[in-house]
C-alpha positions as CSV (number, residue, x, y, z in Angstrom):
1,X,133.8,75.9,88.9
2,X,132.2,79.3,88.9
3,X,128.6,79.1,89.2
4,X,125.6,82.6,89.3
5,X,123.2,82.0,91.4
6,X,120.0,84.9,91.8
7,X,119.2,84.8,95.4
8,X,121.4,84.9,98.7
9,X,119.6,81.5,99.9
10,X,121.1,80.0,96.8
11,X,124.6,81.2,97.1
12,X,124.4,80.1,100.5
13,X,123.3,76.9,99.9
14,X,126.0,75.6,97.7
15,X,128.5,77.6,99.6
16,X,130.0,74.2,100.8
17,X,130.1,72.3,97.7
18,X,133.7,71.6,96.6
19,X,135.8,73.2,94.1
20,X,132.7,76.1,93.6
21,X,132.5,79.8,93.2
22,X,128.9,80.3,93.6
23,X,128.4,84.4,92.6
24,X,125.6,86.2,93.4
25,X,123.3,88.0,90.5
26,X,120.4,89.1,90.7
27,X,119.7,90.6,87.2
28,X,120.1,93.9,85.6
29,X,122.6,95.7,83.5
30,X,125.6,95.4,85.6
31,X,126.4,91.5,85.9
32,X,129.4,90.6,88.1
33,X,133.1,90.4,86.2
34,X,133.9,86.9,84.5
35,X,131.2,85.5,82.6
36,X,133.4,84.4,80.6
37,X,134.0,81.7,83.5
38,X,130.9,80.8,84.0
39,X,129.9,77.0,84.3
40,X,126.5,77.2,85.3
41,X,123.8,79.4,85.5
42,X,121.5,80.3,87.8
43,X,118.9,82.6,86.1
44,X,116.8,85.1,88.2
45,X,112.9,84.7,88.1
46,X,112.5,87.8,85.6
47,X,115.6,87.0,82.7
48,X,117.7,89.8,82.4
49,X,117.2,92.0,78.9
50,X,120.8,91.1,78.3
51,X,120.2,87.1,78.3
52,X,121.4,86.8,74.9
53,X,124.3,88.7,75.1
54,X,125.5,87.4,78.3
55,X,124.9,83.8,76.8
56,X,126.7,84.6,74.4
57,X,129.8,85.3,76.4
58,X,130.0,82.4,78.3
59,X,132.5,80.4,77.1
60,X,132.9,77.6,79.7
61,X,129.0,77.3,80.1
62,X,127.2,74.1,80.5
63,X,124.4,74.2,82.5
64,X,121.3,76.8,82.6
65,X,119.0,75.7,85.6
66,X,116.1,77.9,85.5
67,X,114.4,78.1,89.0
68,X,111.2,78.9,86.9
69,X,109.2,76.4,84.8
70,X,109.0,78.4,81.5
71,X,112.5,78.4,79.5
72,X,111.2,80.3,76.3
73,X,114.1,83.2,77.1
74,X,116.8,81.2,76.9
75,X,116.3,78.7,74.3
76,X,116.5,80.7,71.5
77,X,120.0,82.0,72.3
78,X,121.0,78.5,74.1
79,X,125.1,77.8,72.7
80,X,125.5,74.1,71.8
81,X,126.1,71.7,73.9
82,X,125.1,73.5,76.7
83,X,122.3,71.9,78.9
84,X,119.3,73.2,79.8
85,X,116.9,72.5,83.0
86,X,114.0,73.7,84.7
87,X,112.3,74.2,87.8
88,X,109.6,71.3,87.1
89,X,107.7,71.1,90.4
90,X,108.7,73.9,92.4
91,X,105.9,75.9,91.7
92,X,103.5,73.4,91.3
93,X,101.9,74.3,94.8
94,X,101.8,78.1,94.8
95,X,100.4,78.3,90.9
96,X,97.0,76.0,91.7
97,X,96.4,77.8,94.8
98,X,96.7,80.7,93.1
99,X,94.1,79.3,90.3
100,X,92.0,78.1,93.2
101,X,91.6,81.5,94.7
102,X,91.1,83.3,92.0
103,X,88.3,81.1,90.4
104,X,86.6,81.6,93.5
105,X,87.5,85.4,93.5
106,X,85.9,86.1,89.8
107,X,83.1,83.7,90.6
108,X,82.4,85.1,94.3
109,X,82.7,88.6,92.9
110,X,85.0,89.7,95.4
111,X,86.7,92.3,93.5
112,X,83.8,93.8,93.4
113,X,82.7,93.6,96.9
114,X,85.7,94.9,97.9
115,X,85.5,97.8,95.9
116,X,82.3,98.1,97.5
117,X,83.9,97.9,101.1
118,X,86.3,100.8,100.5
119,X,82.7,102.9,99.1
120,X,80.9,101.6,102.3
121,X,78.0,99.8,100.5
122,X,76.4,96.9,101.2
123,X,75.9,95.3,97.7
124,X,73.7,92.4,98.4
125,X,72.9,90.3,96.0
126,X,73.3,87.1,94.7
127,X,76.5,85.9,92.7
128,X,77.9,82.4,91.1
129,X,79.2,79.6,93.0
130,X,82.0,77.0,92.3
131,X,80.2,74.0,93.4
132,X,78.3,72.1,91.0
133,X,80.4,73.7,88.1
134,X,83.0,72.6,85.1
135,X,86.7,73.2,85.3
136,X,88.8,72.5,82.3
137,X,92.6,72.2,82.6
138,X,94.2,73.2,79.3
139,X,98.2,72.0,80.1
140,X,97.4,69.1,82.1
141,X,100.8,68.6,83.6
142,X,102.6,69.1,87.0
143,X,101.0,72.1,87.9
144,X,97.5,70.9,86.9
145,X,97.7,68.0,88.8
146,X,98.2,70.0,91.5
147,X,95.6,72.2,90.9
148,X,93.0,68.8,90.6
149,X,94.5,67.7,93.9
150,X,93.3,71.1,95.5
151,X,89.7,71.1,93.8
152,X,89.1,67.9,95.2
153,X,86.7,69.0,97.7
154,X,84.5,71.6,96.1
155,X,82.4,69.6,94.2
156,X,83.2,70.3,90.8
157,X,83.9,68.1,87.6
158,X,87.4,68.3,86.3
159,X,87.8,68.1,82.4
160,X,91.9,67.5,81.0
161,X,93.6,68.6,78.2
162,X,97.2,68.4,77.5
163,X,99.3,68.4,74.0
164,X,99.4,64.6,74.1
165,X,95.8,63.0,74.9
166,X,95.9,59.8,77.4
167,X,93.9,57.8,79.5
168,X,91.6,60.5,81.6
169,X,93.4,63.2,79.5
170,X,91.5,65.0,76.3
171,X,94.2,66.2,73.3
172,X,93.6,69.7,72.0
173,X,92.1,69.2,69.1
174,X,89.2,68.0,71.5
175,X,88.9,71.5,73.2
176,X,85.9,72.9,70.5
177,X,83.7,70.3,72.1
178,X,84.9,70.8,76.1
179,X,85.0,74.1,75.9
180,X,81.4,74.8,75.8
181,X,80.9,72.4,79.0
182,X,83.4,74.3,81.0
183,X,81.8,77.1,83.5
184,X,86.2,77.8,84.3
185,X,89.0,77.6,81.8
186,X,92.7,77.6,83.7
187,X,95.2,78.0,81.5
188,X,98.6,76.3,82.2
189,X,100.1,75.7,79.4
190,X,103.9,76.5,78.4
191,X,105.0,79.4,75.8
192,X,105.7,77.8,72.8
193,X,105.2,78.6,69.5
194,X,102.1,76.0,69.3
195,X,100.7,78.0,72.0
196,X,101.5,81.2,71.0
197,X,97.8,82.9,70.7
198,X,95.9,79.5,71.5
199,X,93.2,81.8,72.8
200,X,91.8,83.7,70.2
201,X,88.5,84.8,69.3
202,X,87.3,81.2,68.2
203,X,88.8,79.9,71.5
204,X,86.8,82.5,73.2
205,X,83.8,82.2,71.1
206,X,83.5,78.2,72.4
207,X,83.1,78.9,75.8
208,X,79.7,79.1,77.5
209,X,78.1,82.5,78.5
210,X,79.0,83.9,81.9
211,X,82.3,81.3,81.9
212,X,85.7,82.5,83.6
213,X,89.4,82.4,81.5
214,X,91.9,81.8,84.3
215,X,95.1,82.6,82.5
216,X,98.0,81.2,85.1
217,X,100.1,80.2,81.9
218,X,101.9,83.3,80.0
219,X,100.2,86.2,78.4
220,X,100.8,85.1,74.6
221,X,98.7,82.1,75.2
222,X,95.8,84.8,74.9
223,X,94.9,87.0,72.3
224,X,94.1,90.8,74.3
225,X,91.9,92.1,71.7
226,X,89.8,89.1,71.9
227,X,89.9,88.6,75.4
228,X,88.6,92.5,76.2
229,X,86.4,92.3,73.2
230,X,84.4,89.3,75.1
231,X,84.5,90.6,78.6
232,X,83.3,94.4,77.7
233,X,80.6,92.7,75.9
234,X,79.7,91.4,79.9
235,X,79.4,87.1,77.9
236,X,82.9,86.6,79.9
237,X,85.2,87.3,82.7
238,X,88.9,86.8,83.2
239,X,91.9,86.5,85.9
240,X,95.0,86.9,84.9
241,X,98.0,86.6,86.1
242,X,100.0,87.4,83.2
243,X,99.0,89.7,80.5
244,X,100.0,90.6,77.5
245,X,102.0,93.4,77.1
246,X,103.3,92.5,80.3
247,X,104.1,94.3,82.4
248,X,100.7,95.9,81.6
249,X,100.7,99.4,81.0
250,X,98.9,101.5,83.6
251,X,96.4,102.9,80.8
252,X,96.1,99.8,79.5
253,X,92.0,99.0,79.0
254,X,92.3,95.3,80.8
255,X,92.7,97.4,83.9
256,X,89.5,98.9,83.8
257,X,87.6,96.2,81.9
258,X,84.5,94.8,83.6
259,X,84.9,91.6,85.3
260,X,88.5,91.0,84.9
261,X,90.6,90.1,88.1
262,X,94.3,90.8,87.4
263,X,97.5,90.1,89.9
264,X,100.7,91.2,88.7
265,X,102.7,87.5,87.2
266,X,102.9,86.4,91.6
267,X,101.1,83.3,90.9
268,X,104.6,81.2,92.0
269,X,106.2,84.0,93.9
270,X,106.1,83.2,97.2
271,X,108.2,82.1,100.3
272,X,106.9,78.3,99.8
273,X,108.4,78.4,96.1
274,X,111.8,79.8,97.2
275,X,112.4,77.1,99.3
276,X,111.8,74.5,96.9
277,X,113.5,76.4,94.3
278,X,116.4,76.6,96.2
279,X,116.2,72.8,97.4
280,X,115.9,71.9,93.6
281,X,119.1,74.0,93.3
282,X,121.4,72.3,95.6
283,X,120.5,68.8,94.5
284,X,121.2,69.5,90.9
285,X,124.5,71.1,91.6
286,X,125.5,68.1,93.7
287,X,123.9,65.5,90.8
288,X,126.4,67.7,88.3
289,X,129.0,67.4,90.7
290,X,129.1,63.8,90.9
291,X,128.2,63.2,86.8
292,X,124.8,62.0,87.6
293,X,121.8,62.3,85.6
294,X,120.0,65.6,85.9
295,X,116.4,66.5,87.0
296,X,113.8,68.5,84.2
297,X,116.1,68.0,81.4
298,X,114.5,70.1,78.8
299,X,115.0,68.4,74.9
300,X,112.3,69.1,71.9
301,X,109.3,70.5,72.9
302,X,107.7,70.7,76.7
């Protein structure tokens, strides 16, 4: 069985696994020979411009396992019968402490201080506080329990919403009357076409003066215009993680806009995530081995 794998951890991983041919690719133009042979693959975390094409040479496929949550490049050209899985879970950890920090960031101000370091000036003065606020979780799933679980602590009221409303979870065609409670809006919802410009300018409009748009989701979910349209008026501010274009041009007018806090899509890239990813890898390989039933098992929507 001849299985592509993107990292060297993962090769070496499932190096002992019977009867496999784990090959290593990483991405790019120049894949290794034999796709045609391929059983199962391993995606890298940024999917290759020639997914479709490279799907659409793999005869013997049967199993995508993402090592990424989102699966919205390879569904569309998914062959039959061919199974797809993702990395449920393994980022769970690194994404909400990435939303922690950067709530505090945008709400601390310290972009702005540190600007204000490299300049040498002491910018006293008095800026916003977490404590005491509203945090609404739109895509209350694994990643926003995680994210709860780490804002236990600083003394804030969490609000859910996820596509199907439960007990202690709101459904999102409640969000026009949370959103104007919520001092912090993390976005964590998947790319689907529901989601697909969810943030707009009505979105937008809902939220309280001086509230902050955490966007840890994709950058789809938000509309840009109306997103820079709020924050240069000074009513909002923004971090984002993942933009839209993405990767974000370097004249692009998000980069400059005031009180907007961008990282570059590293929310889940980080060693703690590799190792799980790569954990999550061997124990589906050995589950398909054996014929047993496999983990994050995507059918319908998700």
């Amino acid at each position: 069985m001849k299985i592509w794998a993107p990292w060297p951890a993962i090769v070496e991983a499932l190096a002992d696994l019977p009867d496999v041919e784990c090959v290593l690719y990483e991405g790019g133009d120049t894949p290794p020979e034999g796709a045609e042979d391929v059983e199962v693959w391993i995606p890298p975390l940024i999917p290759p411009a020639l997914t479709a094409e490279l799907l659409g040479r793999m005869g013997k496929l049967r199993l995508v396992q993402t090592v990424t949550a989102g699966v919205e490049a390879y569904r569309a050209h998914l062959p039959e019968g061919v199974i797809l899985c993702n990395a449920r879970g393994v980022h769970d950890a690194a994404t909400a402490e990435w939303a922690v920090g950067a709530m505090i960031a945008v709400t601390r101000e310290f972009p702005g201080f540190a600007a204000a370091q490299q300049r040498g000036e002491w910018t006293y003065h008095i800026t916003g506080v977490l404590a005491d606020s509203t945090v609404l979780i739109v895509g209350y799933g694994s990643i926003g329990q995680a994210l709860e679980r780490r804002l236990d602590g600083f003394e804030v009221e969490v609000l859910r919403v996820a596509r199907t409303p439960r007990e202690g979870v709101y459904g999102e065609a409640d969000l026009p009357a949370l959103l104007p409670r919520a001092d912090v809006v993390v976005l964590l919802v998947p790319q689907t076409p529901g989601t697909a410009g969810l943030v707009d300018a009505a979105f937008l409009a809902g939220m309280k003066d001086g509230a902050v748009l955490v966007n840890a989701a994709r950058g789809s979910v938000v509309d840009t215009a109306a997103l820079l349209a709020e924050v240069n008026s000074g009513r909002l501010r923004a971090a984002l993680d993942v933009t839209d274009p993405e990767p974000l041009p370097g004249d692009h007018p998000l980069w400059s806009a005031p009180g907007v806090f961008i990282t570059p899509h590293i929310a889940g890239s980080n060693p703690a995530s590799r190792r799980r990813a790569v954990k999550l890898m061997r124990s589906q390989m050995l589950r398909y081995l054996s014929g047993e039933p496999l983990n994050n098992v995507i059918t319908g929507a998700y």
